[in-house]
C-alpha positions in Angstrom: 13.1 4.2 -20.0 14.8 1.2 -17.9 17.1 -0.2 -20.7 18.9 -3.5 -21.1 21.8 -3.6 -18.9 24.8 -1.5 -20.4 22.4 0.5 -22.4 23.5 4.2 -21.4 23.2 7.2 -23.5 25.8 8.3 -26.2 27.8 11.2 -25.2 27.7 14.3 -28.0 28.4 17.4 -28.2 26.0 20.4 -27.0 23.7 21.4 -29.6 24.2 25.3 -30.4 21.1 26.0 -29.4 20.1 23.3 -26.3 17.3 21.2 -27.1 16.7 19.2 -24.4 14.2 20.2 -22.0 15.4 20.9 -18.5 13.7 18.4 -16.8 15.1 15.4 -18.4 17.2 13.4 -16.0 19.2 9.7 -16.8 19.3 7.7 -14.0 22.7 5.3 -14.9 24.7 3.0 -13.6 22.1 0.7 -11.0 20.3 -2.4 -10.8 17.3 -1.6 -12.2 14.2 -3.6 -11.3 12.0 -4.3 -14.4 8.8 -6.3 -15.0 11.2 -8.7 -17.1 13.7 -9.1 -14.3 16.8 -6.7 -13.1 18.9 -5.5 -15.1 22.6 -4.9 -14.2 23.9 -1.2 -15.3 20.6 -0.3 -16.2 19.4 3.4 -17.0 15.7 5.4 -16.5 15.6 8.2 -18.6 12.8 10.9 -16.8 11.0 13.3 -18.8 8.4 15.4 -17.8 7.4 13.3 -15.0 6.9 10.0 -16.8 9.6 7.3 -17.5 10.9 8.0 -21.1 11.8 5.4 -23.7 15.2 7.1 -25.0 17.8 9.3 -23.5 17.9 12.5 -25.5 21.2 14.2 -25.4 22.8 17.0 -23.3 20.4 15.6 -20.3 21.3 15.4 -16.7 23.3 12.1 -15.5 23.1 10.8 -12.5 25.3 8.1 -11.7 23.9 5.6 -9.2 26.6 3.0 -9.7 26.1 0.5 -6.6 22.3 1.4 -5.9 18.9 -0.3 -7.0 16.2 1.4 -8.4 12.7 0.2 -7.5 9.7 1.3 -8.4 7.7 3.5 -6.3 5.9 2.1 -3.4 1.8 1.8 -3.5 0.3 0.8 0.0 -3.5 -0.1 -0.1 -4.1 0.3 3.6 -2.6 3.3 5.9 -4.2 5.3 8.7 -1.8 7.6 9.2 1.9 8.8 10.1 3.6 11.6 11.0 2.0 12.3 14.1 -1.2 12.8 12.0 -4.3 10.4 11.7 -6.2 10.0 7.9 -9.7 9.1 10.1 -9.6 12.2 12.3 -6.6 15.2 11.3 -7.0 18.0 9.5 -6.5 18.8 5.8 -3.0 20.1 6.5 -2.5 17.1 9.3 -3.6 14.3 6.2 -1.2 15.7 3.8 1.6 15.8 6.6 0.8 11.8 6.7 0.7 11.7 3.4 4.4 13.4 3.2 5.6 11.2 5.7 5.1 7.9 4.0 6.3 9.7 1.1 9.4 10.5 2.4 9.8 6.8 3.2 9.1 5.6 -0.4 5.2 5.1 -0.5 4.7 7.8 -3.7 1.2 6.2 -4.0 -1.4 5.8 -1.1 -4.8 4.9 0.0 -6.3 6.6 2.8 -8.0 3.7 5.5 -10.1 5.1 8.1 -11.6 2.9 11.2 -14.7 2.8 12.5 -16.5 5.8 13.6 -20.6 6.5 13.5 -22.2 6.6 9.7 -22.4 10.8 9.8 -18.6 11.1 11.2 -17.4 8.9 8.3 -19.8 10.0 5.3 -18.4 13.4 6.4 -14.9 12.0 6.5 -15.2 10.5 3.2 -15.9 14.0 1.8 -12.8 15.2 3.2 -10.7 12.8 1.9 -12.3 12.6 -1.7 -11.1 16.3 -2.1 -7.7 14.9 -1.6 -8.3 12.1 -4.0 -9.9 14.5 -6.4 -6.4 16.8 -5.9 -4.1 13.0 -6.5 -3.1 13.6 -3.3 -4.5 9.9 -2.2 -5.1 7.1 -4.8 -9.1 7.0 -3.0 -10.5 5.6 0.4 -10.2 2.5 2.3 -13.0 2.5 4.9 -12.1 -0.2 6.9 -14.6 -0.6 10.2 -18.1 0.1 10.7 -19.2 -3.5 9.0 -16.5 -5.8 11.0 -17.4 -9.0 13.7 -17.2 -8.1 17.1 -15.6 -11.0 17.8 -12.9 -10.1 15.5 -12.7 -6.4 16.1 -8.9 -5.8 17.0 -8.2 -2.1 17.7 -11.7 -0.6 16.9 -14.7 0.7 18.9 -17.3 -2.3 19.9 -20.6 -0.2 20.4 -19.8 1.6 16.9 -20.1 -1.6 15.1 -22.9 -2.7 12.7 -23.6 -4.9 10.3 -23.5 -4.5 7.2 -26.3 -3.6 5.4 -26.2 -2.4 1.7 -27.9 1.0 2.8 -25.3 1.7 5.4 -22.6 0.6 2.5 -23.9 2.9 -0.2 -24.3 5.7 2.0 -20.3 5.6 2.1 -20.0 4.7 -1.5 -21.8 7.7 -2.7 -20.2 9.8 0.5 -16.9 9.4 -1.3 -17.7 10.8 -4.4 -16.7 8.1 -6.7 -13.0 7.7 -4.5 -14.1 4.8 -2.9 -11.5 2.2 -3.6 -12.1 -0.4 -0.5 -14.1 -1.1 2.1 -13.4 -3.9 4.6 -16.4 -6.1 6.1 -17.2 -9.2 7.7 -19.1 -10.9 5.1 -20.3 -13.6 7.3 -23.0 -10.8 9.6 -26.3 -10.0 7.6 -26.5 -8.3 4.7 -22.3 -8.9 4.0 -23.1 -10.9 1.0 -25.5 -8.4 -0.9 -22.8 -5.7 0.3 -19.7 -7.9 -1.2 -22.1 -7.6 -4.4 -22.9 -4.1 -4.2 -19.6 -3.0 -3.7 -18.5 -4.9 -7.0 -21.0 -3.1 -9.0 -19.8 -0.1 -7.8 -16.0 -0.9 -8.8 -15.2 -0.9 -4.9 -12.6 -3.5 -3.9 -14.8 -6.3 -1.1 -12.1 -7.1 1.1 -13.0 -9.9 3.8 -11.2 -9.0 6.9 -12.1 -8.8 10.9 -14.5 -11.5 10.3 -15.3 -14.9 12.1 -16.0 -16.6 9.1 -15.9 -20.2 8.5 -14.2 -21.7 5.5 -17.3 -22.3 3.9 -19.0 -18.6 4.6 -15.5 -17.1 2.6 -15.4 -19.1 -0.1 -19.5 -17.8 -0.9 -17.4 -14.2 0.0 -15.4 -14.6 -3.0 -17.4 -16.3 -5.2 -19.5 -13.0 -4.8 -16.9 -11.2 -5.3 -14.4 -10.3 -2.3 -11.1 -9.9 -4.1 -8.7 -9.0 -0.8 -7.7 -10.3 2.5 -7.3 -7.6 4.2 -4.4 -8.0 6.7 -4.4 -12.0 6.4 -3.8 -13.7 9.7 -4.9 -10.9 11.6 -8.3 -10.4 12.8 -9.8 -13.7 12.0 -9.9 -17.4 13.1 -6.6 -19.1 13.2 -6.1 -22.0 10.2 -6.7 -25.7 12.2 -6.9 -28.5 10.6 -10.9 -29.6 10.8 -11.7 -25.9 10.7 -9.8 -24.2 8.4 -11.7 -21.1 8.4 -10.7 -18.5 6.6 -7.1 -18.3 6.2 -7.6 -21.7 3.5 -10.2 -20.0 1.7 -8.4 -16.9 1.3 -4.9 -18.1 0.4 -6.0 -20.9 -2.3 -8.1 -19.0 -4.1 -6.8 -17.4 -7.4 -8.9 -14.2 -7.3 -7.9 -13.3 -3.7 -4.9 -10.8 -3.3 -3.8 -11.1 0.6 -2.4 -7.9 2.4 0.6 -8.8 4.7 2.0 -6.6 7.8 5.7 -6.9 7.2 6.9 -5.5 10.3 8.2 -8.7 12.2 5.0 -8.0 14.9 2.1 -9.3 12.8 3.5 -11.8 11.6 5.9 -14.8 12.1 8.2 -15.1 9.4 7.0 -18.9 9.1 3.4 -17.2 8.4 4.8 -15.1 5.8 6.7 -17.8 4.2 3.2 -19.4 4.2 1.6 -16.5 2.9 4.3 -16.4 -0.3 4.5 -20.5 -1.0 0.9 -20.7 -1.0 -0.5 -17.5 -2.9 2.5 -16.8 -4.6 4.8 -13.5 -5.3 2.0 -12.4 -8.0 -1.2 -12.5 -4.9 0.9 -10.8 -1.8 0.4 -7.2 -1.2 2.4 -5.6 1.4 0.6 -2.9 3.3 1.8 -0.9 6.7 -1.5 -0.8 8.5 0.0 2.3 9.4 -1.4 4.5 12.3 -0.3 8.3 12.9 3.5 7.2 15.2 4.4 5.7 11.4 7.0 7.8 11.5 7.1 10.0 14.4 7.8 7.8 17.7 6.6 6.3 20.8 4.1 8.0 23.2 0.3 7.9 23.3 -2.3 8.5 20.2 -6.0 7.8 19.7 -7.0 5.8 16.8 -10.8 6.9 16.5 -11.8 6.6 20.1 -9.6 4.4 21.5 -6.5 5.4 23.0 -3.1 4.0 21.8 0.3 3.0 23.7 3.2 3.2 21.2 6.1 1.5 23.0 9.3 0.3 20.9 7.6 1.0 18.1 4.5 -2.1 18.8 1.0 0.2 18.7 -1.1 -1.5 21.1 -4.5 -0.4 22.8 -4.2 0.8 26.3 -7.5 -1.4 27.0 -7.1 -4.3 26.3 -3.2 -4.4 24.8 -4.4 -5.0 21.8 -2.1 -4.5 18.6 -3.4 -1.1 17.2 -2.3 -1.3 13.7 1.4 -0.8 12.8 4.4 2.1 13.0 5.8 0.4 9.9 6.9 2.4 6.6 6.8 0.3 3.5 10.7 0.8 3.0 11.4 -0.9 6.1 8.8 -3.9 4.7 11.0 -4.0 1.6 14.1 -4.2 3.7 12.9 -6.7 5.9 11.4 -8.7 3.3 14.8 -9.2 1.2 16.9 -9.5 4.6 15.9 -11.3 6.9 12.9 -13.1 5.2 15.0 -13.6 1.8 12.7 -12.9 -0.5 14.1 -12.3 -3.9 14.0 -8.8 -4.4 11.9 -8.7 -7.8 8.7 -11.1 -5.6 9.4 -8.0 -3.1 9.1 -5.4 -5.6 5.9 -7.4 -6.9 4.3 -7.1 -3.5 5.2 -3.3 -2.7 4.5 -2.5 -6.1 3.2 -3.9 -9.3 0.5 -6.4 -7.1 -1.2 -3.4 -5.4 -0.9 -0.7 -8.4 -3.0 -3.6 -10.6 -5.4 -4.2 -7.6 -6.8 -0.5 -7.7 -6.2 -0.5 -11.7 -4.1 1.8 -11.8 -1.4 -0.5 -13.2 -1.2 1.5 -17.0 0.1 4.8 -14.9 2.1 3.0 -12.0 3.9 0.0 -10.0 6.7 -0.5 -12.9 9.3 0.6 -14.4 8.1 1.3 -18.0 8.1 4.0 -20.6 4.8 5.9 -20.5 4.7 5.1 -16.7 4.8 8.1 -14.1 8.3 8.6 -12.8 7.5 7.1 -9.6 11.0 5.4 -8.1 12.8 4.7 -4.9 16.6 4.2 -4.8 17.9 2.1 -2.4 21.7 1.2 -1.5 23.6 -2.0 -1.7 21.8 -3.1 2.0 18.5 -1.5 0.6 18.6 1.5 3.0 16.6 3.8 1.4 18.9 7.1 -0.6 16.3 8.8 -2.9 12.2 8.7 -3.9 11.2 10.6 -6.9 7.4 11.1 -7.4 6.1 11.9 -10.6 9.3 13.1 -11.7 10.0 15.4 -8.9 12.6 14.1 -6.3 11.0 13.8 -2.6 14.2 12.9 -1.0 17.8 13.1 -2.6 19.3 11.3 -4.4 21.9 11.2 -1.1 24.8 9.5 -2.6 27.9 8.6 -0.4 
């Protein structure tokens, strides 16, 4: 459990016979980020992978006096890392990614792909809903084939369509019931009846690389479009007679907008924008990750268009382009209470508790609450990242100085 600060377990003695189980650990001595606020000289008790409500004795302490404890990361919309690419690697090449964003605190993630012809992705989508299936991935993002020319950023033009419910349901059922989101223009024929189709099918409609005017978004969400995916990028710029999208998406109430935190996307005015006007309880921060997340600089292909990763800034080599992102969602939480000074609970909402209760899966994750799977990053006094447990089982550390 994450107890009121000062709450620490009782020291006793050793029962004769021990009976607590081995894998009960108290994390003590942090700042410990709850729903409710932090708590100074807090404690998590861990038991069998979940978050426990009491401390039993004779368990494990760990003492992480002058650290924060977070809750695990959840990004809604990654391509890749690790050198490896979610729309074209392997089995063993996906979970590599899937190990590298773990490693930087991300303990749960969607798998995006880009666009790619209907068979290549229907057969894509089978691939990854084994993973799903496995809760190796929290489902499928399929952003791309349904997206605006105009508006089509680092994917291939002549694979492009729009996007008819057919096409849409042939991915829906592709994926096996892991479908979580799929990205569309909602302004190109058929994107309305698609927005609808994908509610009644419990997929997140997610308006993004789209040419929309104000007016053709707001009949998006009153249809049902819940996400802006990757807000400011990949759609008209907000002016003042034409406010196109950007308005619509950021004053309405049902709309959670995804954010690139990685000081490329976005200027920090923007994101500033982004948090007045939503609000810390509508911001999702995701990594738009492609496979150098994690690896380094050099060339890639993201579907069939061939990347230049220099300095870390993913661009197409065509075009120069931004090509997604190399960003890991601990250096978006760093960057957010650093340099943008955000206060670290509205970052912890947007890493966190915001995306776990957009792919409801807010009763297992995205807080720190008894019941809750054991899913926690622990950062030091300048949020450097020291330890990331998932599901109870550490991924890295705890690396204490």
């Amino acid at each position: 459990m994450a107890a009121d600060p000062g709450a620490r377990g009782t020291a006793r003695p050793a029962p004769t016979h021990p009976q607590t189980p081995p894998d009960v650990s108290i994390l003590t001595g942090a700042r410990v980020v709850l729903p409710t606020g932090v708590a100074d000289d807090g404690q998590v008790v861990v038991q069998g992978g979940r978050i426990a409500p009491h401390a039993p004795a004779g368990a494990e302490v760990i003492d992480l006096a002058g650290h924060w404890i977070v809750p695990g990361f959840v990004d809604i919309h990654n391509h890749g890392g690790g050198g490896a690419s979610f729309t074209s690697g392997t089995v063993d090449e996906v979970l590599h990614g899937i190990r590298t964003h773990r490693l930087h605190g991300t303990t749960t993630l969607v798998a995006s792909t880009v666009t790619g012809d209907m068979d290549f992705l229907t057969h894509r989508a089978g691939l990854l809903s084994e993973l799903a299936e496995q809760g190796e991935i929290a489902g499928i993002h399929f952003e791309g084939p349904f997206i605006s020319p105009c508006r089509k950023g680092a994917h291939s033009e002549e694979l492009l369509r729009d996007p008819q419910p057919a096409d849409v349901r042939k991915l829906i059922d592709a994926a096996r019931g892991q479908a979580r989101m799929l990205t569309l223009a909602t302004e190109l024929p058929g994107g309305i009846d698609s927005v609808r189709l994908l509610v009644e099918h419990g997929v997140i409609a997610a308006v993004g690389h789209t040419d929309a005017t104000y007016e053709q978004t707001v009949e998006a969400v009153d249809a049902g479009a819940t996400v802006a995916t990757h807000l400011f990028n990949a759609m008209p710029t907000l002016g003042h007679r034409s406010p196109g999208p950007i308005a619509a998406l950021l004053e309405d109430e049902r709309v959670t907008v995804e954010l690139i935190n990685d000081g490329t996307h976005l200027h920090p005015a923007a994101l500033e924008l982004a948090f007045r006007h939503a609000g810390a309880e509508r911001v999702a921060f995701i990594t738009d990750a492609m496979d150098a997340a994690g690896f380094g600089d050099g060339r890639y292909m993201l579907g069939p268009l061939e990347v230049e990763v220099s300095e870390g800034v993913a661009r197409l080599v065509e075009g120069g382009s931004i090509a997604g992102s190399t960003l890991t969602l601990d250096r978006a939480f760093k960057r957010a209470v650093t340099i943008d000074r955000i206060p670290v609970e509205d970052a912890v909402r947007a890493l966190s508790a915001n995306p776990a209760r957009l792919l409801g899966m807010d009763d297992r994750i995205g807080s720190l609450e008894p019941g809750k799977d054991a899913d926690l990053v622990i950062l030091d006094a300048g949020f450097d990242l020291k330890g990331v447990m998932r599901r109870g089982e550490w991924v890295v550390g705890p690396q204490l100085d």
